[in-house]
Structure formats: structure tokens, C-alpha cells
N, C-alpha and C positions, 0 to 999 in steps of 0.2 A: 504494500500500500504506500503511497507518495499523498505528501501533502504538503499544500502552496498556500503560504497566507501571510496577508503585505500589513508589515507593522512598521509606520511611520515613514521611512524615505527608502525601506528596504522587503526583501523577499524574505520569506523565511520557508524552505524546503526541506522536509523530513522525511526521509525513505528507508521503508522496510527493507535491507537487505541480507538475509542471513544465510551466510556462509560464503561472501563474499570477501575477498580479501584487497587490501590496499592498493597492491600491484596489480591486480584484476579490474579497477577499476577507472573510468575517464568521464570527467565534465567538462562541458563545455560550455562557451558561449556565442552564440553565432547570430546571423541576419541583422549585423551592428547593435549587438544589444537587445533584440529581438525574441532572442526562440534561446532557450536552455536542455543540454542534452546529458542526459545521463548513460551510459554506459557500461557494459561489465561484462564480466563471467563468472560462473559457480562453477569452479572443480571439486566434484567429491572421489573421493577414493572410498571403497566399499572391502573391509577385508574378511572374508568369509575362512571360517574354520572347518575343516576337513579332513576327516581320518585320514593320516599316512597311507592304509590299502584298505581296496573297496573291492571282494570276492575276490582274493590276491592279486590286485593289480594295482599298483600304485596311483595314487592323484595329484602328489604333489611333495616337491622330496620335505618341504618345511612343512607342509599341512597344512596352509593357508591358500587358499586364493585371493590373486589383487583382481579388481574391476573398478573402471575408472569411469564417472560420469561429466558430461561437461555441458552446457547450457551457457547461451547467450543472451544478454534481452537489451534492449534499447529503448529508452523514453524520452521522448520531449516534449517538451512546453513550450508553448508562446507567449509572450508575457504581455502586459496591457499598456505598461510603459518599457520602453528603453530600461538597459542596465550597464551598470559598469562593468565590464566581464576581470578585470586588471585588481579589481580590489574583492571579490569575492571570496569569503573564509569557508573552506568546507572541514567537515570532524567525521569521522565513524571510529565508530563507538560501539562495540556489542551489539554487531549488525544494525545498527541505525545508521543514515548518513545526515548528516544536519551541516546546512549549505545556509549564509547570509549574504544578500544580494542586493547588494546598494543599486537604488535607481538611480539613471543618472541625472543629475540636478540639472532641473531648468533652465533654460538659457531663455529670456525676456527675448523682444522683437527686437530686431536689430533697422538700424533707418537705412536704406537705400540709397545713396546717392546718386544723384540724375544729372 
């Protein structure tokens, strides 16, 4: 689950990711400030235990079997204002990710010269 909620000049984004690891994962900030993208993968490793011989024939000289799972996913957001992608703090945390996403400050009309 991801969740997006604007407190004062900034984004606040918290996402469910468990068993996602640091090096596994990518954010980003794209369309000038625009669209936010979160990215990753989940490697598990699965070690299953297994009698040394099964009606005398061996399964495995340690008696374990590895089996490795891997899954990708990708989300993005579009955001309602502009952000600053340069000053963005992100945390994970016991599979949570918690990202603070400064809008970017207003810039007043500028006058034309003619």
C-alpha cells in the first residue's frame, strides 16, 4: 500500500515494502517535477529441508534445497504541483519507505518586456 499526503509546502509518501532491500530499490523524479516513480525488486530465497536419500537415492549432498524468487513492480505518481526532485529525503525502515517532497516554491508573475 502507498500513501500520498501534502503537508504544508511538501509531499509526504509512505510505502508498504516488505522485503525489499536498499540496493533493490530506485526513486525518482521526472516530467520537471511532475510524476514521482518508485521502483524495486523483492529477492527471496526459499530454503527447503530435505532428507539426504529418498528410497536410496540421494536429493541433495547438504539436504537443503535453494529456490530463488524474484519480482519486480513499479509505481508512479503524478503530483498536483511541481517538486523539487534535488532536495527530496527518503528512509526505509522495517519495510516502510517514507519519502518528503518539497514543492517547488512559487515563483510570482514575472513582467514582460516589450
Amino acid at each position: 500500500a502507498v500513501e500520498l499526503t501534502e503537508e504544508g509546502k511538501e509531499y509526504i509518501v509512505e510505502a508498504e515494502l516488505p522485503g525489499v532491500k536498499k540496493e533493490d530499490l530506485e526513486v525518482r523524479v521526472g516530467e520537471g517535477g511532475k510524476s514521482l516513480t518508485i521502483e524495486g525488486k523483492v529477492v527471496k530465497r526459499n530454503w527447503e529441508h530435505k532428507p539426504a536419500a529418498q528410497n536410496g537415492e540421494t536429493i541433495a549432498k547438504n539436504g537443503t534445497d535453494e529456490s530463488m524468487y524474484s519480482s519486480v513492480f513499479s509505481r508512479t505518481f503524478t503530483l498536483p504541483r511541481p517538486v523539487d526532485g534535488s532536495r527530496v529525503r527518503a528512509k526505509l525502515e522495517n519495510g516502510i519507505l517514507l519519502l518528503h517532497v518539497p514543492q517547488m516554491e512559487e515563483r510570482g508573475s514575472v513582467k514582460v518586456n516589450i
